[in-house]
N, C-alpha and C positions, 0 to 999 in steps of 0.2 A: 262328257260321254261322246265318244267319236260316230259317224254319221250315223246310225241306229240304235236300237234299244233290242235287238236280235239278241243279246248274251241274257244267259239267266246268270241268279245270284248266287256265285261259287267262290267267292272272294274268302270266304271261311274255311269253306273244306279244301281252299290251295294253303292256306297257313298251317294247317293239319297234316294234310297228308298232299302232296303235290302233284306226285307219281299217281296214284291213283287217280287226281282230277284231270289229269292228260286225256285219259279216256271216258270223260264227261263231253255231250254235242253241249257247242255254246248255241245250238240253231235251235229255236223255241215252236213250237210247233208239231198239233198232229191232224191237219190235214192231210187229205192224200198227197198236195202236192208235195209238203215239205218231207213225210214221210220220205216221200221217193228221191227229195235233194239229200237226207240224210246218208239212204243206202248211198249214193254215190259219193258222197265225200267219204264214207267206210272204203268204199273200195279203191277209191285214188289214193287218200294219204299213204298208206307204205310205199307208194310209188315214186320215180322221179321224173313220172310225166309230165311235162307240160299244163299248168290247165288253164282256159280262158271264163273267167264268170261274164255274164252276159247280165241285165238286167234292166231297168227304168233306175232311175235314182231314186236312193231312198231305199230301197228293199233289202239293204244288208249284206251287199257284197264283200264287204270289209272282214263283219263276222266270218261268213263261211272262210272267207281263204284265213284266217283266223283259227278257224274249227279243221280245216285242212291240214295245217303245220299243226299242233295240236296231236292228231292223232296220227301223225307220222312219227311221231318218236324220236324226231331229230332233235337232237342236242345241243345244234346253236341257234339263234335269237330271230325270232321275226321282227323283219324290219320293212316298211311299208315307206312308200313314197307315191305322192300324188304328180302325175304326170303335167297336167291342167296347172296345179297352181304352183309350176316353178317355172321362170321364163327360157323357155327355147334355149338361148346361148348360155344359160347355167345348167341345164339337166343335164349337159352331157359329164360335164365334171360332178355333181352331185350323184350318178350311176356309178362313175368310173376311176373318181379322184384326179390327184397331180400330184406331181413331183416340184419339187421346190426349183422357184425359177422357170416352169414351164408358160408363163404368162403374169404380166403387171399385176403383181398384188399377191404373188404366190409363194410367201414369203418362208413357205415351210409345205414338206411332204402332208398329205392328206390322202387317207384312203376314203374308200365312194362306196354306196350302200352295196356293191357287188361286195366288198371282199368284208363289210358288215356282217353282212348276211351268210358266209362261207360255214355251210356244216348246219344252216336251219334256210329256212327259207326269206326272199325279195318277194316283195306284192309289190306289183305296180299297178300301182290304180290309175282310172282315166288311161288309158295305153293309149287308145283310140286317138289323143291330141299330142302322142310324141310325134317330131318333126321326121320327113322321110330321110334325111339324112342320117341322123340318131338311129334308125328302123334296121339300115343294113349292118349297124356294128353290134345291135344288140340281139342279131338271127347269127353273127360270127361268134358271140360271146355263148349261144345256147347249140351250137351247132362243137366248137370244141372248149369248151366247158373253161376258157381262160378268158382274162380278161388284160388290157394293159391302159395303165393311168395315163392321162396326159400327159405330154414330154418325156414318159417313159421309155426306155430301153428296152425291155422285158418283157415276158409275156407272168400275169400270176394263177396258179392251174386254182381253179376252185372247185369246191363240191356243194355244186349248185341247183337249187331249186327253186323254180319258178311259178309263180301264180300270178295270173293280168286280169284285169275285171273293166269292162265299158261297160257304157250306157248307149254308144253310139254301134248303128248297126253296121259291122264293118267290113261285111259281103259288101255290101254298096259303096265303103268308100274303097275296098281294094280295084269294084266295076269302075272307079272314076278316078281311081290311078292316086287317092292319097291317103294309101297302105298298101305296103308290098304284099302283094299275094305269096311269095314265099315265105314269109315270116309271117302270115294268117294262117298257114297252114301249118306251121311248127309250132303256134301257140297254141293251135286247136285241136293240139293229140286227145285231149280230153274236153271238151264244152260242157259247163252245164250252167244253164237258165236259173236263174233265181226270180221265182216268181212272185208279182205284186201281191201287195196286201187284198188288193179287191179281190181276188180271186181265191184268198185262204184265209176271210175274213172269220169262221168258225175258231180263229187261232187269237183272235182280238184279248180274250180275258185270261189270257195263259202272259200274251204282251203285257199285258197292264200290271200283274201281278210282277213278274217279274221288272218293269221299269219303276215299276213302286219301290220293290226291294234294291235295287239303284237310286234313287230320289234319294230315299231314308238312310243310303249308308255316306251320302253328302253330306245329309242334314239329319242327323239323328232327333231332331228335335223339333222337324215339321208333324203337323197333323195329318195323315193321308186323306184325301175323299173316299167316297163311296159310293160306288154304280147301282145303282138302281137296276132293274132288269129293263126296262124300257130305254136307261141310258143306253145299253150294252147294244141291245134292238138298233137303238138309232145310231149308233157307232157303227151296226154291220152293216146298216143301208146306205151306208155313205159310201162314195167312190173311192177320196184318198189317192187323187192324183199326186200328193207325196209320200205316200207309201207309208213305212212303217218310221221312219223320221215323223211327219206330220203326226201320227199317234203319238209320238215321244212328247213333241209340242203341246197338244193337245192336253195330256196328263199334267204337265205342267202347269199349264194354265187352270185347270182344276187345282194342283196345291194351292195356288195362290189365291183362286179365286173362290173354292170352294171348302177349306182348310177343316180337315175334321166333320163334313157336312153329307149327306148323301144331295148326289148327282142325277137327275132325271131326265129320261130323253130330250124334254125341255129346254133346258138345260145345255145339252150337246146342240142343239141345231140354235139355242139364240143366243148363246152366251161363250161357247167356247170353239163350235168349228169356224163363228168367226167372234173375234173380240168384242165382247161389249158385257159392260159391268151388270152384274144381276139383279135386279129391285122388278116394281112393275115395267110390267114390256106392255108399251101401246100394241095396238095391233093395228096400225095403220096403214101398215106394208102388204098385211094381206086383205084388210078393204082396199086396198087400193087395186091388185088384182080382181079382187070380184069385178070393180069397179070398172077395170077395162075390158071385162071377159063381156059385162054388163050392155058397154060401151059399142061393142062391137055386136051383139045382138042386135041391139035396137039399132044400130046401125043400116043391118038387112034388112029389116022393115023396108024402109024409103030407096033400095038398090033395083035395078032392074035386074029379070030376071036371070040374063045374059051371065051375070056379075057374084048372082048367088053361087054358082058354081065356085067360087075363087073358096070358098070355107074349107078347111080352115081359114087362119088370117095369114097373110104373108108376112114372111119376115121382114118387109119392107115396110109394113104398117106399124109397127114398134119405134121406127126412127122417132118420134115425137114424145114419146116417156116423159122426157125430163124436160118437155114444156109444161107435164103438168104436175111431177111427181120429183122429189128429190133423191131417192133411192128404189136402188132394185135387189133385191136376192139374187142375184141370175144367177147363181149354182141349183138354188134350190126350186126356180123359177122356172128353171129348162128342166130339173128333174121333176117337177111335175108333170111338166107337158110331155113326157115321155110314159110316164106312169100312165096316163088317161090316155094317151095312143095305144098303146100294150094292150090296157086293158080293153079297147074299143077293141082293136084289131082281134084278140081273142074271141072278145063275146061274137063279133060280126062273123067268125069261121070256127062257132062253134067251138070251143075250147081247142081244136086240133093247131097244134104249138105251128108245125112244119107249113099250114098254110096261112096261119097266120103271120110268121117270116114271111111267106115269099110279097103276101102284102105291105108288110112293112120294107121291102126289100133288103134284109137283112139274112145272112144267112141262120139256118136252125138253130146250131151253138150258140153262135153270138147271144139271140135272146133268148135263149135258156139261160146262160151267164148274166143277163140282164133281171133276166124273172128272180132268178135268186137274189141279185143282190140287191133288188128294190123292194124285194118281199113281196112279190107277186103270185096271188094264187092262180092257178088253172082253173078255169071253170070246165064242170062238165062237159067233156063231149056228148055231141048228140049225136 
């Protein structure tokens, strides 16, 4: 399964009818955000705009430009190429091809994912890590729509369409001089953001359903899990700094580990967002927080008063953990001590959200984006 589990399960109704599954979104999802990625990939495909996907890794860029050529209707092949994982002095020939003889080892003509790609669309993914020299021939290839192989002769006219997806912000590498600002600007006739999973975490069991029905069509003969509603709860509270890759992972490791069983929040936070096999779980690791939360009270006792000021603890007080402890959760560690900030800072200004940011000096959005996705209620204004 290539970098996410974005595609629903249409493998049947393409052996059926094909034509009709052209105009199926492979983008899963009804959040608002996705809602609003799908209108725009409606309205870019018939085009032969340019478009740049933007994103974190992990969220699926692949898909959309995927779901993009798809509902353009073009009739030749998408062909994909990762920028990142081919090295510098091959991409230009794996874009562009050669002619035989053009270079040691070139023992025969080879065309290049351009003329692949002629009459459907090139995704190049990772754009962001092609070399600047590579940068200028591939803004002359989109500017008069040909292309010519290494040691070639000729120019080859194609009808070409393009799609580029980073993960790296590339306003700031055009500001630092390594990405031409002219070719940021011809990639970017159309941008659109593909948004993290944290943020359209309401889309989680539409994900899971649909990467199920992938699993199973691998392994017709695995037993699925089954989420619990509390699983589901703690899947949305979690951040998912690898997006919706990390979910695909994650499922996995429930086939394996939970095969035919139902799955409980429990479960998600000790067993599968990080590995460890399921039977009884000590609960050593959170006496052992009590135990320094404990630590650090009666510590204040015996401080001068000067010093009681410093509470909370500083982060400089933790350097000694693992003189007395052999592990830490720190994901779920720091996402505590954020929870019990939130919530302090709320109750201390009266449930009113806007000053409770400026206490936390975060901006309003930010922790409203926070409050939801830690499942935070608002208390009361007073």
């Amino acid at each position: 399964m290539k970098d996410t589990a974005l595609s629903s399960h249409v493998d049947k109704k393409r052996s059926s009818n094909p034509d009709a599954d052209r105009t199926t979104s492979l983008i899963i999802g009804t959040s608002i955000s996705m809602v609003e990625l799908k209108k725009l990939v409606t309205i870019v495909a018939p085009s032969l705009a340019p478009v740049i996907l933007t994103g974190e890794t992990g969220v699926g860029k692949d898909i959309v430009a995927q779901d993009i050529h798809r509902q353009s209707m073009r009739t030749g092949p998408f062909v994909a190429i990762n920028c990142a994982a081919i090295p510098a002095e091959l991409l230009e020939s794996e874009l562009f091809g050669y002619e035989k003889g053009a270079f040691t080892g070139a023992d025969r003509a080879r065309a290049g994912r351009f003329e692949m790609s002629n009459g459907g669309t090139l995704f190049l993914d990772e754009v962001g890590d092609m070399p600047l020299a590579l940068q200028s021939k591939l803004l002359r290839t989109l500017e008069n729509h040909c292309i010519q192989r290494i040691g070639g002769a000729h120019e080859i006219k194609l009808d070409l369409r393009l799609i580029c997806a980073t993960h790296k912000n590339v306003e700031n590498m055009v500001e630092d001089g390594r990405f031409r600002a002219d070719l940021y600007y011809r990639l970017a006739a159309f941008p659109i953001e593909v948004p993290p999973l944290s943020e359209r975490s309401d889309d989680i069991p539409a994900l899971l359903d649909a990467m199920t029905l992938t699993y199973l069509d691998r392994q017709p003969e695995a037993a699925a899990p089954h989420f619990a509603p509390s699983a589901i709860a703690a899947l949305k509270a979690y951040a998912w700094p690898g997006n919706v890759r990390e979910l695909r992972n994650v499922l996995e490791r429930a086939f394996v580990l939970f095969a035919g069983r139902e799955v409980s929040g429990q479960h998600i936070t000790e067993n599968l967002l990080r590995l460890r096999l399921p039977g009884p779980s000590p609960k050593a690791e959170l006496d052992a927080l009590w135990e320094a939360a404990a630590m650090f009270e009666n510590a204040a006792d015996d401080l001068p008063e000067d010093l009681l000021q410093k509470s909370p603890p500083a982060p400089e007080d933790f350097r000694n953990w693992f003189l007395h402890h052999d592990e830490i959760d720190l994901r779920g560690f720091v996402r505590d001590v954020e929870v019990v900030l939130i919530e302090a800072a709320l109750t201390a200004k009266s449930g009113l959200v806007s000053h409770a940011a400026d206490a936390l000096k975060l901006r309003r959005t930010t922790l409203i984006e926070k409050m939801k996705k830690l499942m935070i209620e608002r208390p009361n204004a007073g």
